[in-house]
C-alpha positions, 0 to 999 in steps of 0.5 A: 257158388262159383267153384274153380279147380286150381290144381290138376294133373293130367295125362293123355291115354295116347301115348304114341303122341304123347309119350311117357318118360322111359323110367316107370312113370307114375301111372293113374290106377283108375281111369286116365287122368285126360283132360276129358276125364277131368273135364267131366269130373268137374263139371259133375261137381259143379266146377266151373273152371280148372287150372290144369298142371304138367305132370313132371313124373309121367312126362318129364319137362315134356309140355306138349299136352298141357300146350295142347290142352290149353290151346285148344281149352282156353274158356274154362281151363288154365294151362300150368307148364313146368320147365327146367330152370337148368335148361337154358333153353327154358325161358325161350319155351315158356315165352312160346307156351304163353304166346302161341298156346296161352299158358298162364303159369310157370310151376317153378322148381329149384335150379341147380338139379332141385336144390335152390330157389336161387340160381340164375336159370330159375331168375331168367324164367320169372322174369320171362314170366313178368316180361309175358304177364305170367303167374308163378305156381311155386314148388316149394316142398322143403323147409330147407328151399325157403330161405332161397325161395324168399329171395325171389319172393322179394325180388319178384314182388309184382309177379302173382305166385301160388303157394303149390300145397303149402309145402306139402304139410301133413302131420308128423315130426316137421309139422309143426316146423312147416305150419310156422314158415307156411303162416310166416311167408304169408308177409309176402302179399304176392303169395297166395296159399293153396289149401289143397294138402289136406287130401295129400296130407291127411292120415284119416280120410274123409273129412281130414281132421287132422289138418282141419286147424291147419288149413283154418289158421292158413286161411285166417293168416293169409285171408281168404281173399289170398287163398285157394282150393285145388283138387289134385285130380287124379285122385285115386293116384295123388289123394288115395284117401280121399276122392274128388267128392269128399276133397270138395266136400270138406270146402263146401261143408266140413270146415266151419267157414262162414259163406264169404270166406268159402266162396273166396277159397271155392272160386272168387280169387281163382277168378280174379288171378286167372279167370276173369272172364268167367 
């Protein structure tokens, strides 16, 4: 079964070249979080493909190792940049990771210092992103950014975007709230669902129960064919709970889906969006 990894950070031992932000940047515990290190954890589990993400929280708007990485990686991996919409200089970096580093993702946050979807400067990078034939990993973590991110959802209706965690639903007093707008976007056919929250989310540990009829219901809503798994490699920094093994596991055993619907979610719409060569 192919099985592509849609979501991982990664951050480079070498901090003379690439450096860190000043302020305390979240550190991975164990290990690296490298592109090498990914590299070998994946293909220990049978991961065919990764789409790698820039790590914001160690590294600001800084892109270089995801440029780099994605340059040098293009067989098996797909860079994913983040820039601010604030910035507007934004549009003219993400034209130049596409062109010159073959990026294929923009993960787009809220303009206006995080706030809103809708804002002037988070346009101008989706449409660069339709004007270069980038997808879009959207950040939308806040029951309160919905109403903004729809109005790029219908504006940019061509552009494929993926659902960064289902905004981050887990269990507690919003859960019901965020499961409800997660299945009623699910109208927006151009949005495709990453099932990666139950190792974010989870309160239990292997195999995260507690949001097995969440991520069954986002599957059914949404259909296989729409939704996708990610790792969130590193995981002893992002998914303490849970490791790598144990997050696949759940895919490949745990939850009860028949074999059609868990080569889709595992690998099959990860290669339509961004690995067609595979």
């Amino acid at each position: 079964m192919l099985i592509i990894d849609c979501h991982a950070h990664i951050t480079s031992p070498d901090e003379e070249r690439y450096p860190p932000r000043p302020n305390n940047p979240l550190r991975v515990p164990e290990g690296t979080g490298s592109l090498d290190e990914l590299r070998r954890t994946s293909l220990a589990h049978g991961v065919s493909a990764v789409r790698a993400v820039h790590t914001v929280s160690f590294y600001d708007y800084d892109n270089r190792y995801l440029c780099d990485a994605a340059k040098l990686n293009p067989s098996w991996m797909a860079g994913v940049c983040t820039l601010e919409p604030d910035d507007p200089h934004s549009p003219g970096l993400l034209e130049e990771y596409v062109r010159e580093y073959g990026v294929k993702t923009l993960r787009s946050t809220p303009g206006n210092r995080r706030t809103t979807f809708d804002h002037d400067g988070v346009r101008k990078l989706w449409r660069t992103c339709a004007d270069v034939g980038a997808s879009v990993d959207i950040f939308l973590m806040r029951l309160e950014w919905v109403e903004s991110a729809e109005k790029l959802l219908k504006e940019f209706s061509d552009i494929t975007v993926g659902f960064c965690h289902c905004m981050d639903l887990k269990p507690g007093p919003q859960y019901d709230a965020v499961l409800r707008e997660v299945l009623r976007l699910s109208k927006y056919e151009n949005l495709y669902a990453k099932v990666d929250f139950i190792s974010t989310g989870t309160e239990q540990g292997y195999p995260g129960s507690d949001l097995h009829a969440a991520a069954l219901k986002i599957i059914d809503t949404y259909g296989p064919e729409r939704c996708v798994w990610g790792s969130n490699f590193p995981n002893s920094l992002w998914t303490p709970k849970l490791t790598y093994s144990e997050h696949l596991r759940i895919f490949t055993e745990a939850l009860p889906l028949s074999d059609e619907a868990r080569a889709q979610v595992l690998g099959e719409t990860a290669r339509r969006l961004w690995f067609p060569q595979l």
